[in-house]
C-alpha positions, 0 to 999 in steps of 0.5 A, a space after each residue: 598843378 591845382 589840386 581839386 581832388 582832395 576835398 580839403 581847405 585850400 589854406 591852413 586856418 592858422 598864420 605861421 605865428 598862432 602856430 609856432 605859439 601852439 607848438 611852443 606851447 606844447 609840453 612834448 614830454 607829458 601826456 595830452 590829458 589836459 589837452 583833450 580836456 582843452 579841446 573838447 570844451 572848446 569844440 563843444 562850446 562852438 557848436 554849444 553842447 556838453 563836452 560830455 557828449 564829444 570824443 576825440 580819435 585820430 581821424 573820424 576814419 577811426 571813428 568808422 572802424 571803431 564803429 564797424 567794430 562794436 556795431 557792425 558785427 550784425 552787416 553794415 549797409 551803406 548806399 551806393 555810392 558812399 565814402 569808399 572807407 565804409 567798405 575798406 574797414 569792413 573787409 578789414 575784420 569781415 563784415 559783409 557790406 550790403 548796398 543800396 543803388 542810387 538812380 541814373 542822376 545820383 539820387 535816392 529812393 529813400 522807401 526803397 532804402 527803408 526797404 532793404 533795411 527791413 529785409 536785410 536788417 543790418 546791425 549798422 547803417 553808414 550814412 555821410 549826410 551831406 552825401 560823399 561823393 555827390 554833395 547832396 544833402 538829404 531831407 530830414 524826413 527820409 533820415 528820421 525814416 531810416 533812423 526809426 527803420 533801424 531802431 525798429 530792429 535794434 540798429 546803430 545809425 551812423 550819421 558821417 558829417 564830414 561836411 556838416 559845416 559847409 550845409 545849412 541846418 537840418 533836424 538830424 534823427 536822435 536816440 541812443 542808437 544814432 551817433 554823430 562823426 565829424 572831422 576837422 579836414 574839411 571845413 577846419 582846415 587841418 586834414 594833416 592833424 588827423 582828428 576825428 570828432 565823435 558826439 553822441 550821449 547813449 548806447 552807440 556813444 557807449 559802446 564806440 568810444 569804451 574801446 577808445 585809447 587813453 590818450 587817442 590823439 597828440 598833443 601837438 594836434 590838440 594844442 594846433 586845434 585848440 587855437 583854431 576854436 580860441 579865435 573866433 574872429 579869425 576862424 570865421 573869417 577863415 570859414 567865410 574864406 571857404 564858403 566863398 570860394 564854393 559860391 565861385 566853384 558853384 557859379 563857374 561850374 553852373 555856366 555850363 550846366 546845359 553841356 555837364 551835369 551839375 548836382 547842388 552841393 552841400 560840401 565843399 565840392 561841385 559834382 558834376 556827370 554826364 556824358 561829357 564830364 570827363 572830357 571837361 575833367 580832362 581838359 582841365 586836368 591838361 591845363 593845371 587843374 586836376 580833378 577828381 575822376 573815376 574808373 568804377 561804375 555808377 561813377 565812371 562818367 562822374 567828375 568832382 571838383 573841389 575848392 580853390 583858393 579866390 586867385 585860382 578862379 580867374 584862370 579856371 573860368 577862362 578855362 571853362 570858357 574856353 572848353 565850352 566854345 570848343 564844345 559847341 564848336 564840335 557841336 556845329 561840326 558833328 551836326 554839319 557830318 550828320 546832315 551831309 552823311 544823311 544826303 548821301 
């Protein structure tokens, strides 16, 4: 089975040699303060800001749950739908979850956002920008407006960019009550590694990462990372990898974007709704492909597809192909049933 329904790499970003180097060079019986230290430089030097700013957890996931802890106490408000965890960790220490409804095709009406959080004032706003589970990615504009909504109250805005590297550039909201969350599962290619990257430089920043433990992350995980960072040639290749296999996802799911909804992603999957996306998801799931399908409301007729690797492409465009022809074909035959049906 061709798994296209756990959003990560399709490959490890690391050769088995760069990784037993890694291994090799970690000192089990010592505490990883040198370490962090490594990796922080490292990932701050990439995306040039100062390590100061960047903090390590086991897994943006813990980033979430820190959150709700120390700024959520007040309600947390999310949209729906958005990353399931935000609840999940919610109900873990009961903080009420209030939730903003998308529209029929998955889109936001940002002045009706703006409005529930005047109304509700919730202490935590959760947003994964780009959107999980669609792959939107939203205007700068509507996020300054929801970041100035919250500060107006005394607010935290959380901007989850689990996907960040897979969009282009935007203008994010600033301030000390906006805090950055990012991971390396997604576009890094080491979800098995569990590490969380939280950025910020002011109260939020503060608060989150004052309940962090001393060592929050392994030294093997951190060494493994740290090599990704240190070869930049191969990690842009790696990337260039990643961002390829979207451009082929985009344009076999785009061949049928008469018959499915196709949403435009900015992630590293395709989302894709209507009434016949789910007999698409299962055709190819009966094929070797398995998709992402749903059972609850607003997504149980919403079907996702992540990336593959470049030799999956060939079998899964022969196989759209074939679904659609099968699908005009009961097309024809049902409009030939409804025209006779309609002379009796």
């Amino acid at each position: 089975m061709i798994h296209m329904d756990r959003n990560t790499s399709p490959l490890p970003p690391l050769s088995h040699e760069a990784l037993m180097e890694a291994v090799g060079e970690t000192a089990l019986n010592e505490y990883p303060s040198v370490e962090i230290g490594r990796f922080k430089r490292l990932y701050a030097d990439y995306y040039d800001i100062g390590s100061d700013t960047v903090e390590v957890a086991n897994g943006s996931d813990e980033w979430i749950q820190k959150a709700i802890m120390t700024l959520g106490q007040g309600g947390v408000m999310t949209l729906e739908p958005d990353f399931v965890m935000y609840h999940e960790y919610a109900r873990q220490i009961d903080v009420p979850v209030h939730t903003i409804p998308c529209d029929d095709d998955f889109l936001f009406d940002f002045s009706a956002v703006i409005g529930e959080v005047e109304a509700k004032r919730p202490s935590l706003f959760l947003i994964s920008v780009p959107h999980n589970p669609t792959g939107q990615m939203f205007s700068p504009d509507d996020l300054q407006r929801l970041s100035d909504a919250m500060a107006s109250h005394g607010g935290y805005l959380i901007l989850d960019e689990a996907y960040y590297e897979f969009a282009s550039p935007y203008v994010r909201p600033t301030g000390q009550h906006v805090l950055i969350i990012r991971t390396l599962s997604k576009m890094f290619g080491v979800a098995g590694l569990r590490i969380g990257i939280a950025i910020g430089e002011g109260e939020a920043f503060r608060r989150i990462t004052r309940i962090n433990h001393p060592y929050p992350v392994n030294a093997l995980s951190l060494n493994i990372a740290s090599r990704i960072f240190e070869d930049r040639e191969a990690l842009e290749a790696f990337i260039e990898y990643q961002l390829e296999s979207k451009r082929q996802l985009a344009a076999a799911l785009g061949n049928i974007s008469d018959e499915v909804a196709v949403l435009e992603s900015s992630t590293n999957f395709i989302f894709t709704y209507g009434e016949h996306a789910r007999d698409l998801g299962h055709f190819m799931k009966t094929r070797g492909y398995q998709p992402r399908m749903y059972d609850t409301a607003p997504l149980d007729e919403a079907v996702r597809y992540s990336i593959i690797k470049h030799e999956d492409y060939d079998r899964f465009n022969q196989l759209i192909k074939e679904w659609s022809n099968r699908h005009d074909q009961q097309g024809t035959h049902d409009k030939r049933n409804g025209n006779l049906n309609s002379t009796r």
